[in-house]
LOVEXLO-815628 format. One record per residue (C-alpha): residue number from 1; residue in one letter; x, y, z. Coordinates in nm, 4 decimals. Example, Ala and Ser with C-alpha at 12.3 -4.5 7.8 and 13.67 -1.06 7.14 Angstrom:
<atoms>
<atom k="1" r="a" u="1.2300" v="-0.4500" w="0.7800"/>
<atom k="2" r="s" u="1.3670" v="-0.1060" w="0.7140"/>
</atoms>
This chain:
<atoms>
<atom k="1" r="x" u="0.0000" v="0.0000" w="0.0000"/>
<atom k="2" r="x" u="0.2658" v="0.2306" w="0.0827"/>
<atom k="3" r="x" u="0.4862" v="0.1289" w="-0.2366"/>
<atom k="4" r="x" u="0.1861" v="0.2998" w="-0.4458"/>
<atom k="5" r="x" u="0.0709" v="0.5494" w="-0.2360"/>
<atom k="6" r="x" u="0.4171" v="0.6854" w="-0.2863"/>
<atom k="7" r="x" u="0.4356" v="0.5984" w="-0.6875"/>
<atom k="8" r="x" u="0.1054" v="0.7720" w="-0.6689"/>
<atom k="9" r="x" u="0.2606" v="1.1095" w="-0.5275"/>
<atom k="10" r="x" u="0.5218" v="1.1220" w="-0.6893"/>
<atom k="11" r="x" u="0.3923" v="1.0684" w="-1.0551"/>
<atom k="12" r="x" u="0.1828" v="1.3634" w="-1.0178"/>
<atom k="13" r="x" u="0.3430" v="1.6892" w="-1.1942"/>
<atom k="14" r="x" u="0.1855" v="1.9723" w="-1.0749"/>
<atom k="15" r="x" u="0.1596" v="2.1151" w="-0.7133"/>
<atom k="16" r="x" u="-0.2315" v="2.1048" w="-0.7247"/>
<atom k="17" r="x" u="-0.2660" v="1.7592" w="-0.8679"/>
<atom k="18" r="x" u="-0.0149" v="1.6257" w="-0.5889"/>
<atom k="19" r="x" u="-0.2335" v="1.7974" w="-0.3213"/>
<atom k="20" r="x" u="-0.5791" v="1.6188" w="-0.5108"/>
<atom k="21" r="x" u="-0.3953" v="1.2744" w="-0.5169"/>
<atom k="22" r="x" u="-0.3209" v="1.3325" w="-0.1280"/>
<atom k="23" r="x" u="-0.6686" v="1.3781" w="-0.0129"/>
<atom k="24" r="x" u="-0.7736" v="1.0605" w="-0.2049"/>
<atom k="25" r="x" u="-0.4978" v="0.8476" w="-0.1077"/>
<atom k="26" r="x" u="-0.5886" v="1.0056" w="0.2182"/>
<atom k="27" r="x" u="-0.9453" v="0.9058" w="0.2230"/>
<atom k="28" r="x" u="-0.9096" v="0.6182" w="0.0872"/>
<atom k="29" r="x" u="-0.6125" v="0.4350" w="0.2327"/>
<atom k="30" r="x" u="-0.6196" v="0.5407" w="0.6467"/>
<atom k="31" r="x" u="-0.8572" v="0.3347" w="0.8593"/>
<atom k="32" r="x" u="-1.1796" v="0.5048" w="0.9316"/>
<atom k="33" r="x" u="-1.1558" v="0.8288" w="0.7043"/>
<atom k="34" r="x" u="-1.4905" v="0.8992" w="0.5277"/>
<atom k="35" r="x" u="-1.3680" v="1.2581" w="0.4200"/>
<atom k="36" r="x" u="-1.0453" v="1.4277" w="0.3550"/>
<atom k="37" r="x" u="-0.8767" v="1.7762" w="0.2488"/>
<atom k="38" r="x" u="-0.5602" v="1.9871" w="0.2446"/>
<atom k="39" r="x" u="-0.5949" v="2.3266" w="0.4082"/>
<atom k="40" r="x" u="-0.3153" v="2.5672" w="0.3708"/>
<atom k="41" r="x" u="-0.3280" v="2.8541" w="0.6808"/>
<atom k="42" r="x" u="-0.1544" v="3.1575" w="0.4970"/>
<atom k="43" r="x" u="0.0617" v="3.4865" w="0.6847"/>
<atom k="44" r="x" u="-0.1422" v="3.2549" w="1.0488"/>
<atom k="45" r="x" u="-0.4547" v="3.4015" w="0.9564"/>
<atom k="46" r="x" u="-0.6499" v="3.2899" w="0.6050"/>
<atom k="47" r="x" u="-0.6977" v="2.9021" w="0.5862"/>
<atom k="48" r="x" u="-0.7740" v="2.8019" w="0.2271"/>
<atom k="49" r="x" u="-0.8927" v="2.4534" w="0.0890"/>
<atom k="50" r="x" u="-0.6755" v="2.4189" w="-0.2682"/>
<atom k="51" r="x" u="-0.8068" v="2.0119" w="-0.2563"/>
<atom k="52" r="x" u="-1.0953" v="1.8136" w="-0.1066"/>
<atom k="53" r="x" u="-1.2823" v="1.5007" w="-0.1139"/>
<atom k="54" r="x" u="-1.6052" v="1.5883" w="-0.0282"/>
<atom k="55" r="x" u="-1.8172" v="1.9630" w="-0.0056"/>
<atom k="56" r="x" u="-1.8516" v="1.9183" w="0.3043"/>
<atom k="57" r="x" u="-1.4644" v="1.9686" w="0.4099"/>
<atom k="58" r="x" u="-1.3771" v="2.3371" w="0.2759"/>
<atom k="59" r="x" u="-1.7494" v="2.4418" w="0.5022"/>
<atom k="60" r="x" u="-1.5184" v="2.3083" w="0.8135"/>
<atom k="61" r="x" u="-1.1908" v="2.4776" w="0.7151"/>
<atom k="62" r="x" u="-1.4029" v="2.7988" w="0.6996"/>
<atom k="63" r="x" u="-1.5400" v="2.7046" w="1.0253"/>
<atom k="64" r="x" u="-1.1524" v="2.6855" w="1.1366"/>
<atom k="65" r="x" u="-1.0736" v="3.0048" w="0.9810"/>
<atom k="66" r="x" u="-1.3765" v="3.2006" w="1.1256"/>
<atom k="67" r="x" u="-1.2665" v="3.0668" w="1.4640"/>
<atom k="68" r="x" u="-0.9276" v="3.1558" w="1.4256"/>
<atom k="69" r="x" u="-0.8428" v="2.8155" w="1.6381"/>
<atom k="70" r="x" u="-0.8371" v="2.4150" w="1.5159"/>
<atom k="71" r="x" u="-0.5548" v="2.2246" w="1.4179"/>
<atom k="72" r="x" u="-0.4772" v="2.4141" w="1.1583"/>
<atom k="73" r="x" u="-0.3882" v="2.7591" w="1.3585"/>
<atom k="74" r="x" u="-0.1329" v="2.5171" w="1.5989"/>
<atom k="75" r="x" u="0.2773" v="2.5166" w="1.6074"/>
<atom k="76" r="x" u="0.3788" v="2.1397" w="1.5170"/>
<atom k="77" r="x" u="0.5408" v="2.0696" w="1.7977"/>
<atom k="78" r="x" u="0.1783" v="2.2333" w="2.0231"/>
<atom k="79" r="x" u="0.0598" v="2.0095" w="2.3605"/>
<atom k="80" r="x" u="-0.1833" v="1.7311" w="2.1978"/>
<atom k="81" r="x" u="0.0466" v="1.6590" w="1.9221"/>
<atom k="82" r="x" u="0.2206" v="1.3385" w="1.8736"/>
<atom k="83" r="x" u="0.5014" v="1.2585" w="1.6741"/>
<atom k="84" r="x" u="0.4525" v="0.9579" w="1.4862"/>
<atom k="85" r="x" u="0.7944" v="0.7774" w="1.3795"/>
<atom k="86" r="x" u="0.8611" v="0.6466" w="0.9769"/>
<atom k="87" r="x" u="1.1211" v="0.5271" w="0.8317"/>
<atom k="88" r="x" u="1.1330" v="0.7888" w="0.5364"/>
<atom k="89" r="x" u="1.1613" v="1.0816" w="0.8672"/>
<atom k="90" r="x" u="1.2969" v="0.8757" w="1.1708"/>
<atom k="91" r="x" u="1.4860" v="1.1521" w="1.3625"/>
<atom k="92" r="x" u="1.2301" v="1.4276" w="1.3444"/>
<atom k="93" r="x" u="0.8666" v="1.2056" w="1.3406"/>
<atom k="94" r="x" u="0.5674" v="1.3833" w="1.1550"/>
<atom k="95" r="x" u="0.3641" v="1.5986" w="1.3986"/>
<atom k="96" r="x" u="-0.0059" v="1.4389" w="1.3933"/>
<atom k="97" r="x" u="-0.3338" v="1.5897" w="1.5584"/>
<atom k="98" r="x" u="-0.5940" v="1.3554" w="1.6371"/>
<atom k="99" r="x" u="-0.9676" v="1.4606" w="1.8032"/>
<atom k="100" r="x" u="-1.1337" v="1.1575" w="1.9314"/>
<atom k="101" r="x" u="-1.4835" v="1.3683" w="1.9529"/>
<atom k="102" r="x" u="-1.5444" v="1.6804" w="1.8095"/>
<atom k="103" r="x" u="-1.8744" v="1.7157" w="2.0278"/>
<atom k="104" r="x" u="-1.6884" v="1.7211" w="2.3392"/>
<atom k="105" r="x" u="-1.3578" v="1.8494" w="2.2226"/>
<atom k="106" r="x" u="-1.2472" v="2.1546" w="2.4788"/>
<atom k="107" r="x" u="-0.9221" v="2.2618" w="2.3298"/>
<atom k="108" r="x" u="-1.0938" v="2.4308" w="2.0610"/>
<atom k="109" r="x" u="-1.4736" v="2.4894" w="2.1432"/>
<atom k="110" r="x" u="-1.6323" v="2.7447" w="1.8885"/>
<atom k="111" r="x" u="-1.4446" v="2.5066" w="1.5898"/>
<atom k="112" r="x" u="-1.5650" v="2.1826" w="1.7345"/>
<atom k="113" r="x" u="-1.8802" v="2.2790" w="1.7884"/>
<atom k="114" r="x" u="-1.9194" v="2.4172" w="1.4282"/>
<atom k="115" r="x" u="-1.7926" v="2.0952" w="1.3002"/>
<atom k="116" r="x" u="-1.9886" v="1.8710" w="1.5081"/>
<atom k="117" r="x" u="-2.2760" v="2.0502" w="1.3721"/>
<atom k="118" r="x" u="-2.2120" v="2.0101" w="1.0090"/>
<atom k="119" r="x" u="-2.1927" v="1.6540" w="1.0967"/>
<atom k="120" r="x" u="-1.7986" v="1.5526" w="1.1504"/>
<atom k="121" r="x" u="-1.7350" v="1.4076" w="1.5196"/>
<atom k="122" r="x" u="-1.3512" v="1.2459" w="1.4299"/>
<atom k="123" r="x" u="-1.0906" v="1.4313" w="1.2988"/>
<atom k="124" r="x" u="-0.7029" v="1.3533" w="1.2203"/>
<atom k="125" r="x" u="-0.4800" v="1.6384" w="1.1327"/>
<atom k="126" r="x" u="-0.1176" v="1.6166" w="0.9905"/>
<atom k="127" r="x" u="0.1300" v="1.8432" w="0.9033"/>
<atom k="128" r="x" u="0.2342" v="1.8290" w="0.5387"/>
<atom k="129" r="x" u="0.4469" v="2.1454" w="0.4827"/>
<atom k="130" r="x" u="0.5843" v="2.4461" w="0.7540"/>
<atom k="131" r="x" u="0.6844" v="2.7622" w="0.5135"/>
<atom k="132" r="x" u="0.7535" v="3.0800" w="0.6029"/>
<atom k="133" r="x" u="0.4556" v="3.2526" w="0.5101"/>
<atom k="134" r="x" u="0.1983" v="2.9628" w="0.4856"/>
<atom k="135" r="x" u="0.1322" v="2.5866" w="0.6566"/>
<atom k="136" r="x" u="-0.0428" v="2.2842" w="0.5559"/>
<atom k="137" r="x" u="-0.2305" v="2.0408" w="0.7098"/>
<atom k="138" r="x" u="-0.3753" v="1.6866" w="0.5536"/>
<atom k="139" r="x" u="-0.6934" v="1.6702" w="0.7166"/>
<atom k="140" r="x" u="-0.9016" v="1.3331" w="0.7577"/>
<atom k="141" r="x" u="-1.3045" v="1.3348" w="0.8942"/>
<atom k="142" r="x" u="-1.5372" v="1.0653" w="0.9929"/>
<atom k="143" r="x" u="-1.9074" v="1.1101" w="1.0991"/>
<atom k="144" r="x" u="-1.8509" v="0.8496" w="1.3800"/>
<atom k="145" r="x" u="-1.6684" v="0.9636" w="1.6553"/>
<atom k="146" r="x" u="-1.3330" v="0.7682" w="1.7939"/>
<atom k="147" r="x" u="-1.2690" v="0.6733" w="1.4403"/>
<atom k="148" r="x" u="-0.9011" v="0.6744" w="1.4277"/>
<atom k="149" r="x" u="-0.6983" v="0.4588" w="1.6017"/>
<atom k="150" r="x" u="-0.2660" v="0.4517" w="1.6028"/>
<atom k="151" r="x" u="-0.2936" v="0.2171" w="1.2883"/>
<atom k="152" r="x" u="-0.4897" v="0.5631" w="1.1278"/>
<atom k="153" r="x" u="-0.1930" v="0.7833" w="1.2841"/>
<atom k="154" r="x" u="0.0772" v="0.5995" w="1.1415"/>
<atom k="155" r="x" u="-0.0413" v="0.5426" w="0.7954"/>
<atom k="156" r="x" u="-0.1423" v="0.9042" w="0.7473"/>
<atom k="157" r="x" u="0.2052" v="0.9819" w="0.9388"/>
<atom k="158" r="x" u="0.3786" v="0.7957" w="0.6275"/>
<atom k="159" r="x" u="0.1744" v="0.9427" w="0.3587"/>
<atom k="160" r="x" u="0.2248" v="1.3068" w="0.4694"/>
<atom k="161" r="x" u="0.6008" v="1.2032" w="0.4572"/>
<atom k="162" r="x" u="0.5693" v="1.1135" w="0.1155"/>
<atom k="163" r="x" u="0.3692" v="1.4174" w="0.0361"/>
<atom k="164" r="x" u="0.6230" v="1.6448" w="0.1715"/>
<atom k="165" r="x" u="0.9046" v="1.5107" w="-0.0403"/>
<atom k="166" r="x" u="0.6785" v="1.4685" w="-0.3594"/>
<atom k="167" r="x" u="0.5675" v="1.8846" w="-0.3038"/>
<atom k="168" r="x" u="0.9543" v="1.9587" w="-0.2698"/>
<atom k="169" r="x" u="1.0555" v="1.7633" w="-0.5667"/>
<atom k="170" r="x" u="0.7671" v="1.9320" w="-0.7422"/>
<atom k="171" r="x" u="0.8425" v="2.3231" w="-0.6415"/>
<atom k="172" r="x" u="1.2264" v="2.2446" w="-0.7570"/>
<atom k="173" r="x" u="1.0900" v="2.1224" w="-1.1208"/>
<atom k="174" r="x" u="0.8731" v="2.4297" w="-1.1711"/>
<atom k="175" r="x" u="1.1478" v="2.6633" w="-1.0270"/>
<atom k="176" r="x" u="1.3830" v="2.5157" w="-1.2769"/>
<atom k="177" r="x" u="1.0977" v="2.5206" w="-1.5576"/>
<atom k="178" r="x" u="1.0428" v="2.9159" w="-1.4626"/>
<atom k="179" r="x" u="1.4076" v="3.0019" w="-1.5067"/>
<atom k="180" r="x" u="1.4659" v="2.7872" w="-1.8004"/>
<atom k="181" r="x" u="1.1637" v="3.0011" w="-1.9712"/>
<atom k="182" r="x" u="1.2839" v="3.3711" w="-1.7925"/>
<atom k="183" r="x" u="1.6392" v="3.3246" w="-1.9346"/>
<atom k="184" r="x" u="1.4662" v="3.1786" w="-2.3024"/>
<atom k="185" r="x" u="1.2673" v="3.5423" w="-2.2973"/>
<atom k="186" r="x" u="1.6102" v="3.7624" w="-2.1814"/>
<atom k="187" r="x" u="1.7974" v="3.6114" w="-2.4715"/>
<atom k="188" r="x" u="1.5332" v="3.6676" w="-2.6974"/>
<atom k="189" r="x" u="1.4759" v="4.0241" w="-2.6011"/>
<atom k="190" r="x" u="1.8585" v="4.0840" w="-2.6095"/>
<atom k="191" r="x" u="1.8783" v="3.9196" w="-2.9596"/>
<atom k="192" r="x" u="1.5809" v="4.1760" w="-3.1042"/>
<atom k="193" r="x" u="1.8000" v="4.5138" w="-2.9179"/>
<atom k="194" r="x" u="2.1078" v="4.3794" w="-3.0703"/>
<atom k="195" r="x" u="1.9525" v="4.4371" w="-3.4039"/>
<atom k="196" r="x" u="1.7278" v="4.6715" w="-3.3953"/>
<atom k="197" r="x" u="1.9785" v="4.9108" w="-3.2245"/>
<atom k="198" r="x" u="2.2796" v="4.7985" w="-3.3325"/>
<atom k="199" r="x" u="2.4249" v="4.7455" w="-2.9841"/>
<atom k="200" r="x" u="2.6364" v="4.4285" w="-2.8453"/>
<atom k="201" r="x" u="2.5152" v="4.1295" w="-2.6338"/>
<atom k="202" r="x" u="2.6453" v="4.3578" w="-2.2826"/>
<atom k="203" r="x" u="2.4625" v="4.6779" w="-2.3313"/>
<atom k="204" r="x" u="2.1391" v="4.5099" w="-2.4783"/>
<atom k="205" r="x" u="2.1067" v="4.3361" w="-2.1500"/>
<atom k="206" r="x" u="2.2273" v="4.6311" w="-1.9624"/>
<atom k="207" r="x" u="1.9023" v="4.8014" w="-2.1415"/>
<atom k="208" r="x" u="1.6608" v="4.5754" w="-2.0062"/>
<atom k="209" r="x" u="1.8180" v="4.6191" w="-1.6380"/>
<atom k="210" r="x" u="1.8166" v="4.9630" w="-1.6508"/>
<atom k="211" r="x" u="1.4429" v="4.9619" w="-1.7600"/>
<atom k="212" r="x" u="1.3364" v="4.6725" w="-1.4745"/>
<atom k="213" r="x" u="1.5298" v="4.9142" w="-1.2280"/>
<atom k="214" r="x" u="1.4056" v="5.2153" w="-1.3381"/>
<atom k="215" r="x" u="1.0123" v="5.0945" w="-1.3212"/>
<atom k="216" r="x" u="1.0572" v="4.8611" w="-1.0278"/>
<atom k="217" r="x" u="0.9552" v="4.5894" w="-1.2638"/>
<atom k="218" r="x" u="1.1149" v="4.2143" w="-1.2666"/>
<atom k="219" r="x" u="1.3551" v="4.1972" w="-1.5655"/>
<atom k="220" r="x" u="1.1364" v="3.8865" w="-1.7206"/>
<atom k="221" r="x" u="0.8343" v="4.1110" w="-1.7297"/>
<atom k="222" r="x" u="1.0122" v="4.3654" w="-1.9476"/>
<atom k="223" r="x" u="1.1615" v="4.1125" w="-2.1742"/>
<atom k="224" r="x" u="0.8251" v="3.9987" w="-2.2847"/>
<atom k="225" r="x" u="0.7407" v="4.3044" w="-2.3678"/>
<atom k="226" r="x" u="1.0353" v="4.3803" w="-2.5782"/>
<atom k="227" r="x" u="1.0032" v="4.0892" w="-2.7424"/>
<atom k="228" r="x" u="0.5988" v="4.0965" w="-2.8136"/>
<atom k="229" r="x" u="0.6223" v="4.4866" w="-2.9378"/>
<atom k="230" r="x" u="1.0234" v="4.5251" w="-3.0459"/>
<atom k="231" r="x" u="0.9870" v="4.8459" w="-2.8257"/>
<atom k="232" r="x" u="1.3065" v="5.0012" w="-2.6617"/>
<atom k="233" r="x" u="1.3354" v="4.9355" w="-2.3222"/>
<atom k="234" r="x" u="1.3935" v="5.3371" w="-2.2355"/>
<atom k="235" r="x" u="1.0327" v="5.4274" w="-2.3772"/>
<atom k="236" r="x" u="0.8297" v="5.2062" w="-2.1394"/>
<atom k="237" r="x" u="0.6527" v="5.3177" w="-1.8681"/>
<atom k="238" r="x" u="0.5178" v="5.2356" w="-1.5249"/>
<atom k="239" r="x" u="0.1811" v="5.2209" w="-1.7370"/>
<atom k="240" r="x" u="0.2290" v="4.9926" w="-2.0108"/>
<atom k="241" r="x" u="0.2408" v="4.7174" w="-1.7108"/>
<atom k="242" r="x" u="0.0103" v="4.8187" w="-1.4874"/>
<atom k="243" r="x" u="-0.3007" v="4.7780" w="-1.7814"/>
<atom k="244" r="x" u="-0.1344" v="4.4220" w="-1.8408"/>
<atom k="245" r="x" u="-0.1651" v="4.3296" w="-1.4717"/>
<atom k="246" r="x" u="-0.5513" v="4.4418" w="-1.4717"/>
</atoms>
């Protein structure tokens, strides 16, 4: 099970199709989850739901997020957290919530009681990813409460291992695909100045720098333009990006 959870993950090429295939591995594979979702807290205050099993789980992350207090809003390493041990992560253990009862939880009242009432009474919560400006938590639900057991912890402790390194591998690719295509657009736009104005490789790049500097505008941003209208770089204004952004 774990051999294709994790050829699962990792086949997926995109950041939003890895975070689908987690919530249905997720739902699908841990003992006793009926429902499942990723919710991402950004800057500690806005929880959003980018993937989701079931309607019903982005209704309790905005229960959550009204309440400003759940799993979500918690340090890793907060009291009634355990770290479950796997053998991809055996030093630092996954950090893995788990509410036996959502209609008597205490720790978080005005969430649980929301939730309860929109029908979920288990709930398992696992870290997936700790950024600086955002978090994310694999979230599993079951209508009957004291659903998940240590078997539930464990498995869902592996998979958000699994996830981790699969989101990693997957921001490196598109970092590498976004420079790959910035530096295509540069040489491009350098090639057309060359020409047009008659100046060498060094001072048709120093052009676009000057203008990106100038208008406080990244240097790929400028390069398209050059390159879609052949314009020189001194003759643009703040303006001519400001209607593209609109």
């Amino acid at each position: 099970m774990f051999a294709t959870m994790a050829k699962a993950l990792h086949g997926q090429p995109s950041r939003e199709q890895i975070l689908q295939e987690i919530t249905e591995l997720g739902a699908s594979t841990v003992a006793g989850a009926q429902y499942a979702g990723v919710a991402l807290l950004r800057r500690g205050r806005t929880l959003e739901s980018p993937a989701y099993t079931h309607p019903l789980v982005p209704r309790v992350d905005r229960a959550q997020s009204l309440a400003g207090e759940g799993p979500a809003f918690r340090p890793a390493d907060a009291e009634g957290s355990e770290k479950v041990r796997t053998t991809a992560d055996p030093a630092e253990g996954v950090s893995v919530t788990r509410v036996d009862d959502l209609a008597a939880d205490r720790r978080w009242p005005r969430f649980a009681r929301e939730a309860a009432r929109l029908g979920m009474r288990s709930m398992l919560s696992c870290r997936l990813t700790e950024e600086r400006d955002s978090a994310g938590c694999l979230n599993l639900f079951s209508a009957e409460p004291g659903a998940f057991g240590e078997e539930s912890a464990g498995t869902v402790a592996v998979l958000a291992t699994h996830a981790a390194i699969a989101l990693s591998a997957a921001a490196a690719v598109e970092n590498l695909s976004n420079a790959v295509a910035s530096r295509q657009v540069i040489g491009e736009a350098t090639g057309i100045l060359m020409e047009r104005y008659r100046v060498t490789s060094r001072e048709a790049f120093a052009m676009l720098v000057k203008a990106s500097q100038d208008l406080n505008v990244k240097l790929r941003e400028i390069a398209v333009h050059v390159v879609a209208t052949g314009q020189n770089p001194a003759e643009l204004r703040a303006a001519d990006f400001a209607v593209a952004r609109q």
